[in-house]
C-alpha atoms as a printed R data frame, in Angstrom:
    type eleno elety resid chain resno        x       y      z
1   ATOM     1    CA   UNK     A     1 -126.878 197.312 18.378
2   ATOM     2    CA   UNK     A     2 -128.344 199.527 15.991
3   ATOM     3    CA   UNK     A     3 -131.537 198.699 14.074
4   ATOM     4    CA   UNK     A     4 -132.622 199.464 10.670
5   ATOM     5    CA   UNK     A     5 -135.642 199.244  8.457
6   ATOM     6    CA   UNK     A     6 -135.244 195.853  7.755
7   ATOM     7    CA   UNK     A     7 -135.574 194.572 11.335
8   ATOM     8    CA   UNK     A     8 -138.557 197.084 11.879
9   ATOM     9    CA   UNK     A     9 -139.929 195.480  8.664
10  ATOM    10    CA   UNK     A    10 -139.516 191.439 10.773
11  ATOM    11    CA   UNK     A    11 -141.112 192.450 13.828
12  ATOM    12    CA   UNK     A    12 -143.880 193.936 12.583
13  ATOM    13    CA   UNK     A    13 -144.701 190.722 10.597
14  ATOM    14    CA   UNK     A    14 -143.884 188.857 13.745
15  ATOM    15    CA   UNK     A    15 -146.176 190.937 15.752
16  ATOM    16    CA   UNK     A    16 -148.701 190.161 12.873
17  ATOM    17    CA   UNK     A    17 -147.637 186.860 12.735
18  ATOM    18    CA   UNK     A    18 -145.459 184.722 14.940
19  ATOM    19    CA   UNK     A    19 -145.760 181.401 13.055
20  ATOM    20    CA   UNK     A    20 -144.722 183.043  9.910
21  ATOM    21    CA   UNK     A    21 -141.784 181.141  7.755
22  ATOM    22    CA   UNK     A    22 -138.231 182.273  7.374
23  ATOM    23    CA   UNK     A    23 -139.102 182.066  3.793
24  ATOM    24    CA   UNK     A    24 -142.095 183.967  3.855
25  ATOM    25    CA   UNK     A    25 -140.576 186.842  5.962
26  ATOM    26    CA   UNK     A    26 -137.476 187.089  3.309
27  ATOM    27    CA   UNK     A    27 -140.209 188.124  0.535
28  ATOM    28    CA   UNK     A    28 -141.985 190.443  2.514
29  ATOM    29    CA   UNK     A    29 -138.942 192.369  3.515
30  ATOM    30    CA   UNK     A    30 -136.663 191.215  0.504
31  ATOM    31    CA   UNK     A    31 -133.482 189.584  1.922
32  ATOM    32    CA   UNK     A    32 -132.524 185.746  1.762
33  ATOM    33    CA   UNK     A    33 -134.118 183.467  4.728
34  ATOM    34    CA   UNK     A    34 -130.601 183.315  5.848
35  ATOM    35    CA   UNK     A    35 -130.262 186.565  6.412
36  ATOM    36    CA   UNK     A    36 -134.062 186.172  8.283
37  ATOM    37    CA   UNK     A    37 -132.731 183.799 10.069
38  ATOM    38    CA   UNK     A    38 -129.571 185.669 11.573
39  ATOM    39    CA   UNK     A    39 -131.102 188.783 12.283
40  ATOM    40    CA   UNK     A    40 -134.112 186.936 14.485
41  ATOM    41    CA   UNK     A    41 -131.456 185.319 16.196
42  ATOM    42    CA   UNK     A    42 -129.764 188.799 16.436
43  ATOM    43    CA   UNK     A    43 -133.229 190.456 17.969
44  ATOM    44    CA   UNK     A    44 -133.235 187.443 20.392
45  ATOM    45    CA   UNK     A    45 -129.758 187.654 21.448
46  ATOM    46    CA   UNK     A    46 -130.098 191.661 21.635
47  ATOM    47    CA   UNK     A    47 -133.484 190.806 23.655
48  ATOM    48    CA   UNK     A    48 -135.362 193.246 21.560
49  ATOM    49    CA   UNK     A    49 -137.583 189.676 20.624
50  ATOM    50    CA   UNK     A    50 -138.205 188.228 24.329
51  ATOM    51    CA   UNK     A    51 -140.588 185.220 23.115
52  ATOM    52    CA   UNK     A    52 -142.715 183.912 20.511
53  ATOM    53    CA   UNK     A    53 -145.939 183.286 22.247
54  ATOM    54    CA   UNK     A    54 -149.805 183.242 21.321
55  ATOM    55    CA   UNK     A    55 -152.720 185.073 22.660
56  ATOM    56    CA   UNK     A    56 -155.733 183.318 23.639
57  ATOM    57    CA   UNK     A    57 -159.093 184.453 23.259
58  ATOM    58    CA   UNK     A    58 -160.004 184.294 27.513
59  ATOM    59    CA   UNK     A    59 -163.155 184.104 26.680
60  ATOM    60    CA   UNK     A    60 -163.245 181.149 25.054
61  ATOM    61    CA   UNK     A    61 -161.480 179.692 27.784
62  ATOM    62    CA   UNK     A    62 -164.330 180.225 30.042
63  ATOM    63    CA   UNK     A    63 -163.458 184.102 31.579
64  ATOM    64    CA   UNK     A    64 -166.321 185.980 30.731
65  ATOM    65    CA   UNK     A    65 -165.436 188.905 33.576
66  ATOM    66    CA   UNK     A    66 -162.701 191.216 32.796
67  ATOM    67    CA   UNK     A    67 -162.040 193.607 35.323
68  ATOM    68    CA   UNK     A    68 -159.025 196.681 35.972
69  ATOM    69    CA   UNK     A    69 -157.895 197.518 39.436
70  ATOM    70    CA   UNK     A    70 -156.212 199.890 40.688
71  ATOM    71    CA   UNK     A    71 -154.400 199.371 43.824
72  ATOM    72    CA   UNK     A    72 -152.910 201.678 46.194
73  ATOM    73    CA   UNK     A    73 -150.033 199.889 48.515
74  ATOM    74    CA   UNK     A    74 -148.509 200.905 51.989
75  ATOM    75    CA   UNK     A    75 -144.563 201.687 50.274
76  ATOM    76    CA   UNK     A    76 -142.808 199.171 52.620
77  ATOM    77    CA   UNK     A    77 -144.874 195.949 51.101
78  ATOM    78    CA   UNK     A    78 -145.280 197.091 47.876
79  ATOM    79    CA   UNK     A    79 -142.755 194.260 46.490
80  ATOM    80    CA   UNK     A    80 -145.064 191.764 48.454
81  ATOM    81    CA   UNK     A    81 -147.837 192.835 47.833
82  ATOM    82    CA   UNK     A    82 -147.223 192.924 43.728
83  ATOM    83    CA   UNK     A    83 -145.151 189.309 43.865
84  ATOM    84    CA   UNK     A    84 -148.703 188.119 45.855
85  ATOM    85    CA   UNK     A    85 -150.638 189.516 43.320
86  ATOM    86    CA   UNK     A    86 -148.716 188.248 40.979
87  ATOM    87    CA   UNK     A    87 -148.845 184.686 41.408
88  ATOM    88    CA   UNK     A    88 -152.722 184.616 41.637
89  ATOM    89    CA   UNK     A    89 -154.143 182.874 38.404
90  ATOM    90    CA   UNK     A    90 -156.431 185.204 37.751
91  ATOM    91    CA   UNK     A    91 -154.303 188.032 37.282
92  ATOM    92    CA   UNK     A    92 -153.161 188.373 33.763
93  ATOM    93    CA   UNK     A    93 -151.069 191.620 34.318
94  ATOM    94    CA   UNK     A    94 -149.953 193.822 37.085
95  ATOM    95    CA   UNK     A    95 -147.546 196.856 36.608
96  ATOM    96    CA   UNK     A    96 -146.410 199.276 39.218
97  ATOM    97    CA   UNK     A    97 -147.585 202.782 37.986
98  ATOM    98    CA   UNK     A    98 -146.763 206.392 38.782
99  ATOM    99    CA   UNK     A    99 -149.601 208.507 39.991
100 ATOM   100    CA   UNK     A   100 -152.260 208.166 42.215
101 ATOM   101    CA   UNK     A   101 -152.339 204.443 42.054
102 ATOM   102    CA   UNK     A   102 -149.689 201.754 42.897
103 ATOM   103    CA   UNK     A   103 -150.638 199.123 41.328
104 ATOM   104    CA   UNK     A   104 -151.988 198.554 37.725
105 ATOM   105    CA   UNK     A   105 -153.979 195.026 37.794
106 ATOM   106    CA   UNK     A   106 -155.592 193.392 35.270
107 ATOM   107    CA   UNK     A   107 -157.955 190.405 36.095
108 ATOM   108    CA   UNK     A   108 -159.759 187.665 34.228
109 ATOM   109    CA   UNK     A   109 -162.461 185.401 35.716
110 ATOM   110    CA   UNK     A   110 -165.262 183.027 35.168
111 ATOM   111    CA   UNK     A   111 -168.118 185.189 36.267
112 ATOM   112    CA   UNK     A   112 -169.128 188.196 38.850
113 ATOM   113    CA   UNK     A   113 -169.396 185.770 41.517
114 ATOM   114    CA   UNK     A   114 -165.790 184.574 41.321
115 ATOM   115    CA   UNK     A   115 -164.932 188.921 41.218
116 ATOM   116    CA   UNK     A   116 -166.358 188.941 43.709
117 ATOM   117    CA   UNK     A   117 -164.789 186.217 45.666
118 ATOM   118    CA   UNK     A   118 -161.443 187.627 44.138
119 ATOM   119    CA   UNK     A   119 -162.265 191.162 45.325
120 ATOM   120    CA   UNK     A   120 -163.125 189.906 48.856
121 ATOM   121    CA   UNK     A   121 -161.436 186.887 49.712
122 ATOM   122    CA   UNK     A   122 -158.018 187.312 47.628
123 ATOM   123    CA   UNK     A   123 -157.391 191.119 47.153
124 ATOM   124    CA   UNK     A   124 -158.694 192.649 50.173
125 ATOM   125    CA   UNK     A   125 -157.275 189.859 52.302
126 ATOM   126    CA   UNK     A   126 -154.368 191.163 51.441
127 ATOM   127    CA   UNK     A   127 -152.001 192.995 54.412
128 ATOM   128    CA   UNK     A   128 -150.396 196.523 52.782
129 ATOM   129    CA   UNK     A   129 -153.269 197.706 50.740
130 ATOM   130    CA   UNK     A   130 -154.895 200.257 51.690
131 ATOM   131    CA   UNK     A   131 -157.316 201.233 48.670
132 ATOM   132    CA   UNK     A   132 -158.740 199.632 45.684
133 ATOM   133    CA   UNK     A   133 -160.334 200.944 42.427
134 ATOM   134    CA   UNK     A   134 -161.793 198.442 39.732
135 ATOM   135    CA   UNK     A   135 -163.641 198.946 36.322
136 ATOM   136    CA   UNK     A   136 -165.302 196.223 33.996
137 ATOM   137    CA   UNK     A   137 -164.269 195.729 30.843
138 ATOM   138    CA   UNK     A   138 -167.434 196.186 28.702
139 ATOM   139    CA   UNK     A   139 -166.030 195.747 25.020
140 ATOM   140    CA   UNK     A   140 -162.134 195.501 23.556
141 ATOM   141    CA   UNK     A   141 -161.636 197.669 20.443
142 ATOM   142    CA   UNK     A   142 -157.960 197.048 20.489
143 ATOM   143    CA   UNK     A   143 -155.443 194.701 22.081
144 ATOM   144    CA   UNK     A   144 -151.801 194.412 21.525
145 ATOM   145    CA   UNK     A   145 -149.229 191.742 23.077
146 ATOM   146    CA   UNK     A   146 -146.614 193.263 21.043
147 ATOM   147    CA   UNK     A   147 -145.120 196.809 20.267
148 ATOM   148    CA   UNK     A   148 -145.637 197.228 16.220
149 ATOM   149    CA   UNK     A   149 -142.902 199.530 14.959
């Protein structure tokens, strides 16, 4: 599928605004909410649009510590080692990376004492990695769920 102006024009209101109205999104980018409507649908189908979603503020949520790690994984358990990772709660993202890391990881908890029960009792417990990097997150100037066009 080919994409024009007009669908760069919806997803960067959607990135601005997910909860925005068919109707509202027709007189930004100046087509009939029909038309909205059928090329969301198209993006969706296409997978260019993967989910409408919200971002939380963490903080508010009571995760004060954010924390980057960068993890360096024997080859043969790298799969485990990232699914493992993976499914722990406090990991919001984890990517696979080229370079002289492995893994990518990016972690969100209460306070340093539960990074530092993450660091010791959840990431260094685990069997194929063999180093570990981590930085604090000391302010956000920018933070983006979604690619704006």
């Amino acid at each position: 599928m080919k994409y024009d102006k007009i669908d760069k024009k919806l997803i960067n209101e959607l990135i601005e605004d997910g909860r925005i109205s068919y109707v509202e999104l027709a007189e930004k980018v100046g087509i009939s909410r029909v038309a909205v409507k059928e090329r969301i649908q198209a993006l969706k189908a296409e997978g260019v649009i993967e989910k409408f979603t919200i971002t939380v503020n963490s903080e508010k949520f009571g995760k004060q510590v954010s924390a980057f790690f960068e993890v360096d994984v024997e080859p043969k358990q790298l799969q485990l080692v990232a699914q493992n990772l993976a499914d722990n709660r406090n990991v919001a993202s984890i990517y696979q990376m080229t370079g002289p890391s492995t893994l990518h990881m990016h972690v969100l908890v209460e306070d340093f004492k539960k990074l530092e029960e993450f660091i010791n009792d959840e990431l260094y417990s685990v069997q194929g990695i063999t180093r570990v990097e981590s930085s604090i997150l000391l302010k956000r100037f920018k933070s983006r769920s979604g690619y704006k066009l």
